[in-house]
N, C-alpha and C positions, 0 to 999 in steps of 0.2 A: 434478851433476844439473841439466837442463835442464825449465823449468818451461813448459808450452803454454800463449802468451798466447791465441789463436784459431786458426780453422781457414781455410783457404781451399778452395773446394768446387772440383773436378777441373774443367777447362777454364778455371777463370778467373786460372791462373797458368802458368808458363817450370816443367817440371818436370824441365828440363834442370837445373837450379839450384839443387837439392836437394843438401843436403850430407850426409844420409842417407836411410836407408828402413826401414820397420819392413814386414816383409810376418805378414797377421792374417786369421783365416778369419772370417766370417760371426758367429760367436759372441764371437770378440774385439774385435768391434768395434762392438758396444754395451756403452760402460761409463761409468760418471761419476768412475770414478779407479782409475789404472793405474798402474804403474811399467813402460814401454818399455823395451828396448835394440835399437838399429840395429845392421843386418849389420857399421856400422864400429866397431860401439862407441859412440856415441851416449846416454847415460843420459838419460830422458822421462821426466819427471811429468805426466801431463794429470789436471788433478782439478778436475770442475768440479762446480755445483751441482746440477744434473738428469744422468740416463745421456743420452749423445751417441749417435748413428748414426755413425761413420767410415763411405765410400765406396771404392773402387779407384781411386787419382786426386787425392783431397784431400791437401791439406798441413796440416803442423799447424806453425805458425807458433810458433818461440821466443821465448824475452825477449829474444834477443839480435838479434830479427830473421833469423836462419838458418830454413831450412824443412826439412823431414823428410818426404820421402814416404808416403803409406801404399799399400801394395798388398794385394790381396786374394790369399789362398791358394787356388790353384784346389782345389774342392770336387768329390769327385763327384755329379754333378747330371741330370736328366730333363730335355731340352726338349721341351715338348706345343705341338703343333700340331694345329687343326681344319680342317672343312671349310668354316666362315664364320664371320663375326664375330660372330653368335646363336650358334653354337655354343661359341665358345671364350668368349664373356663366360658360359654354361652350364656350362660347366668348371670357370671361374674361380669360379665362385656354390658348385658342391661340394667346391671346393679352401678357400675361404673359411669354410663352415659345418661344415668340419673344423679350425680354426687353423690351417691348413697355412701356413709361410711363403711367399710367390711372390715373384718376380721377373719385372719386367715385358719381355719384349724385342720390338719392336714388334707385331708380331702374332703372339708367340708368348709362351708362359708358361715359366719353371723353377722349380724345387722340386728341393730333395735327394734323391737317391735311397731309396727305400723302395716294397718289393715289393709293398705292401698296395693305397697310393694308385696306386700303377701299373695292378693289377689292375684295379680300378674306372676307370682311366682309360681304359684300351683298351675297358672293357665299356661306357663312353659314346661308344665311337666315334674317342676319340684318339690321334694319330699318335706316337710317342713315340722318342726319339731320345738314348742316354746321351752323355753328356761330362763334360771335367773342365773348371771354368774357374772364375773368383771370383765367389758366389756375394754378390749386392748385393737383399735380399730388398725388398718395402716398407714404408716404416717406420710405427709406427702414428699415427692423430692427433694424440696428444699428443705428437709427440717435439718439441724443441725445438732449431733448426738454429742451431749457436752460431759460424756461419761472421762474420769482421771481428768475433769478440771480443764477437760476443752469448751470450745465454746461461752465461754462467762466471762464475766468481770468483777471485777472488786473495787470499781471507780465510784465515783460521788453516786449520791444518790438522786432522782433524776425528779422533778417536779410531776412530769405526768405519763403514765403507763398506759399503754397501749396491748389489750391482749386481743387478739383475733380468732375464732372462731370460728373454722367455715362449717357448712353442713348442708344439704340439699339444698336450702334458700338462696347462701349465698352470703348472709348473715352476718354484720358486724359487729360486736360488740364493743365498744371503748369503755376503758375503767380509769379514773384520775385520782392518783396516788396510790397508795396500797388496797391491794384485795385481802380485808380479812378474813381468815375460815377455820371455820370451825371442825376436826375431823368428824366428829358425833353427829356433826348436823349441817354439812352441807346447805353453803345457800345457793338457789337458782339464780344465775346473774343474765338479768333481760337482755335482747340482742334487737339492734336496730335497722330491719332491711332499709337500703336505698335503690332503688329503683328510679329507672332513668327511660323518661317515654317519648320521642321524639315523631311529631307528627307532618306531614309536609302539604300541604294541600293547593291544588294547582287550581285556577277557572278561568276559562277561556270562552269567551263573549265573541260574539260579533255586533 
């Protein structure tokens, strides 16, 4: 088992020189501890103190100093395009005040496929275009970029992991102990809403 000192963020390394690849869709690649295996075999530990963002492109740097590619599993996805950049920042505003994830590409947006937000998209006016490709959403304020070995740790290892998950819902997902994955085959790991309904009701008699 190979433990992930840091990460290197996509362009600033040879990723001819990768001595494996873990390919991970959008949801696999926010987590603060995983157990990996590469297409060659490869066994990954990344377990760091905060959940991580991966990108299509970064490396995740061993102890051994070996790197390990990550690639993004092409997703089926929507590209929206406007008719100006009022417009699409207008898009982006009701895509936003939906939790919708986005991705930014330059003067175009993507989002997952889903028949609902589509609808409303075309009824503002948007150009909408399906594909499949790796879907690299943006990540929220709080994430922490643990590229040259920020952000992580190398301390004990910790009885139970905690990976979160948000998405329109709201969605939390909790995992206890290692998350195993497989690159080849990705598993779907279920997510548990909680919902909180509080009702107050008055009656007043005479």
């Amino acid at each position: 088992m190979h433990r992930v000192a840091s990460i290197i963020r996509a362009g600033q390394w040879n990723d001819n020189t990768a001595k494996d690849r873990v390919i991970l869709d959008a949801a696999d690649r926010t987590r603060r501890r995983i157990v990996l295996t590469g297409e060659k075999g490869t066994q990954i530990l990344l377990d760091f103190e905060k959940p991580v963002t991966l990108r299509d492109g970064d490396g995740l740097v061993l102890e051994d100093g070996s790197v390990v590619r990550v690639c993004g599993k092409p997703e089926p996805l929507i590209e929206i395009a406007a008719s100006s950049p009022h417009e699409l920042a207008r898009l982006a505003w009701h895509l936003g005040n939906r939790h919708t994830e986005v991705q930014i590409i330059g003067e175009r947006l993507r989002i997952r496929r889903d028949h609902v937000l589509e609808d409303m998209l075309r009824g503002l006016g948007a150009v909408l275009a399906p594909l499949e490709a790796p879907f690299d959403p943006e990540s929220g304020a709080y994430a922490k970029d643990p590229a040259h070995g920020h952000g992580h740790e190398h301390g004990h290892a910790h009885s139970h992991a905690y990976d979160h998950a948000h998405g329109q819902a709201h969605g939390h997902s909790h995992a206890h102990g290692y998350d195993h994955h497989h690159s080849h085959d990705p598993h779907d790991h279920g997510a548990h809403d909680h919902g909180h309904s509080h009702r107050h009701g008055h009656s007043h008699g005479r």
